[in-house]
C-alpha positions in Angstrom: 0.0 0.0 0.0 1.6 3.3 -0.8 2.1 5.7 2.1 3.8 9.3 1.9 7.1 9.7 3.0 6.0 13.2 4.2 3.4 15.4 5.7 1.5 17.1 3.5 1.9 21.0 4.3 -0.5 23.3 5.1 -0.1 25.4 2.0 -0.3 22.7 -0.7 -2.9 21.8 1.1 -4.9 25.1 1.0 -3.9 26.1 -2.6 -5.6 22.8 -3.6 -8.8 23.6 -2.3 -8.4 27.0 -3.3 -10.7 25.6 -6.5 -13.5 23.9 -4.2 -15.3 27.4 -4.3 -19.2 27.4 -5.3 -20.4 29.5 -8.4 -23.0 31.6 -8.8 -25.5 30.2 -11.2 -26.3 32.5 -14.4 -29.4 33.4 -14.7 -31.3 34.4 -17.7 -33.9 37.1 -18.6 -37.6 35.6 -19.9 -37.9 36.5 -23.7 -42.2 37.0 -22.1 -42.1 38.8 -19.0 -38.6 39.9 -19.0 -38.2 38.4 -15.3 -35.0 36.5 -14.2 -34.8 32.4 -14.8 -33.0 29.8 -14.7 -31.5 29.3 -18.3 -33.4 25.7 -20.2 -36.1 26.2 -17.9 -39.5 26.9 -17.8 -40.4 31.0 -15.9 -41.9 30.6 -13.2 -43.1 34.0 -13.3 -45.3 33.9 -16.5 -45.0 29.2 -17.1 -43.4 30.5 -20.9 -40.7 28.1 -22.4 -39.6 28.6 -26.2 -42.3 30.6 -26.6 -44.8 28.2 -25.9 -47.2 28.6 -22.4 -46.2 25.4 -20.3 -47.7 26.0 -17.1 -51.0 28.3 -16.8 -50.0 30.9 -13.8 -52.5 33.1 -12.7 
């Protein structure tokens, strides 16, 4: 089984997790109701996806 010769230091340590950081999501306006969405999903504002009413919102 292999096992390092040495301790792993602090600092290589940290600088590889430096990349484990969460993104923000990008968001998309609604061609409809011009409102923020989630991008290859239906509004949930207005229920419009490629220009076609999915869900009926009141």
């Amino acid at each position: 089984m292999a096992v390092p010769k040495r301790k792993t230091g602090r600092a290589r340590t940290n600088s590889r997790r430096s990349s484990h950081k969460l993104t923000a999501t990008n968001a998309a306006a609604c061609p409809q109701c011009h409102e923020l969405k989630m991008p290859h999903h239906v509004c949930p504002s207005c229920g419009y996806y490629d220009g076609k009413e999915i869900v009926e919102t009141n």
